[in-house]
C-alpha positions as CSV (number, residue, x, y, z in Angstrom):
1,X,0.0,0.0,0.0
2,X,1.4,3.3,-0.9
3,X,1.9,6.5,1.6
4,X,-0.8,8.2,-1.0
5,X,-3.5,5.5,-0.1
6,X,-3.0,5.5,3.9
7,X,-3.3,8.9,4.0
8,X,-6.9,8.9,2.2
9,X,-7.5,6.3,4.9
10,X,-6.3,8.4,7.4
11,X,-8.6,11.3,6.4
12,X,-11.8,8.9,6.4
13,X,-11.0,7.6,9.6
14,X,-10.6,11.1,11.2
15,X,-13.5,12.2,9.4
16,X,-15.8,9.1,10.9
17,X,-13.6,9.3,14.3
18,X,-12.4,5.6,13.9
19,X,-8.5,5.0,15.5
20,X,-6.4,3.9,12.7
21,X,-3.5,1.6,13.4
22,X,-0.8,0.7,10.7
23,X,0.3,-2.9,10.8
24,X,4.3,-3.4,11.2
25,X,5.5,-0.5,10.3
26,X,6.0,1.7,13.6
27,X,8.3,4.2,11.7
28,X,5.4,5.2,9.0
29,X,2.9,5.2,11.7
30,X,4.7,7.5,13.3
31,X,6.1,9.6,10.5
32,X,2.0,10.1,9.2
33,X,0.8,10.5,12.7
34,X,-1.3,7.4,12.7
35,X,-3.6,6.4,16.0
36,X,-0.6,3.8,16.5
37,X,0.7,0.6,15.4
38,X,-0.2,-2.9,15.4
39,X,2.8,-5.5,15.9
40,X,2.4,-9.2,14.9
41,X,3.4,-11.9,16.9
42,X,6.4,-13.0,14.6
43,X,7.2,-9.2,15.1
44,X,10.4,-9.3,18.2
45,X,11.6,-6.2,17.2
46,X,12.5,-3.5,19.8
47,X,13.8,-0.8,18.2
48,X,10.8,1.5,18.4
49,X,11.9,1.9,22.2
50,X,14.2,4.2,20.8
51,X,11.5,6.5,18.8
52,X,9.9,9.4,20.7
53,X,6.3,8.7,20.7
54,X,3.6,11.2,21.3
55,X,1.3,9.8,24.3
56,X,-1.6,9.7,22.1
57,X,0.6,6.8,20.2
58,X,-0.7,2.9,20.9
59,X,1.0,0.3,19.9
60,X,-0.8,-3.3,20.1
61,X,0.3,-6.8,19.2
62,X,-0.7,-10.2,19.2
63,X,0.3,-13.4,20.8
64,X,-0.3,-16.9,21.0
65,X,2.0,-18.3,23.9
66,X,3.7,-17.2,27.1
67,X,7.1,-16.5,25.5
68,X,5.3,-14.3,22.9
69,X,3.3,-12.2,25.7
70,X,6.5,-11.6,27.3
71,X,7.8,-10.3,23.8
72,X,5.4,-8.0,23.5
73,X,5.7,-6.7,27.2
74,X,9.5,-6.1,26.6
75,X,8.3,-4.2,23.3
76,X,5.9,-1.8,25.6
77,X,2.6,-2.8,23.8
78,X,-0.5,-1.1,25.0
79,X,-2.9,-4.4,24.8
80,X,-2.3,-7.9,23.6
81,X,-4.3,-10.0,21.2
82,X,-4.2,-13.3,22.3
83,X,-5.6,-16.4,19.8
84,X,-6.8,-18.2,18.9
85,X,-9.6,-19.0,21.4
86,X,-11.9,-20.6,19.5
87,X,-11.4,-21.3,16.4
88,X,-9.7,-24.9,15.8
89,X,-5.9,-23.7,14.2
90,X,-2.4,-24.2,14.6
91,X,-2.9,-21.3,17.2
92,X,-5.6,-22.9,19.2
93,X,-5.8,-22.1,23.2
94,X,-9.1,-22.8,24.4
95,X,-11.1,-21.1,26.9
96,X,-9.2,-22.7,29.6
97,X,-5.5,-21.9,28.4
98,X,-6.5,-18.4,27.5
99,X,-7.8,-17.3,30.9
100,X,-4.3,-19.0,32.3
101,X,-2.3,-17.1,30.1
102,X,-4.8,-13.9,30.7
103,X,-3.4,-13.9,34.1
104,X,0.4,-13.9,33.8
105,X,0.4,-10.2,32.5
106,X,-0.4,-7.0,33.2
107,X,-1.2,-5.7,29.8
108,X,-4.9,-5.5,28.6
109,X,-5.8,-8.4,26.4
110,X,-8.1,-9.0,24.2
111,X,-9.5,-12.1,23.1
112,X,-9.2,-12.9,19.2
113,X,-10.2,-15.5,17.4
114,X,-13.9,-17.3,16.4
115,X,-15.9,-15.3,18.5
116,X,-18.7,-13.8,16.3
């Protein structure tokens, strides 16, 4: 996607007041003053620590497993996705696993995964 189409994006989202988060790519989220970022789980990079980021700035990932929770805690994230819950994948956690996993961090999470 080029910077030409995010930025009609961006101006419908402001316009309708929706957040809009750009997906692995913290330095053009920040560069077009995006609502923030969305980091996927395969994502271990840390070097948006460095980057000054207005408060206003989210970042969010997504997780699976313990060790990738703790990732994303190193990598500041906002709130966690955690999948899947539901639906039957390689990802699969259950109801069960999920709360367990809910309750080993701090971070908001929020559930993802077959719930309609």
């Amino acid at each position: 996607m080029d910077v030409s189409s995010i930025l009609k994006i961006k101006k419908y989202c402001k316009k309708k007041n929706i957040k809009f988060f750009l997906s692995n790519n913290i330095k053009l989220a920040i560069k077009l003053d995006l609502d923030g970022v969305y980091v996927p789980s395969f994502n271990n990079n840390m070097s948006h620590l460095s980057f000054n980021l207005k408060k206003k700035f989210k970042i969010i990932g997504s997780a699976h497993n313990l060790k990738e929770i703790r990732i994303k805690e190193l990598q500041n994230v906002n709130k966690i996705f955690l999948s899947s819950i539901f639906k039957k994948n390689k990802n699969y956690l259950g109801i069960n696993k999920f709360k367990l996993l809910s309750n080993l961090t701090k971070k908001k999470i929020v559930a993802l995964g077959g719930i309609s």
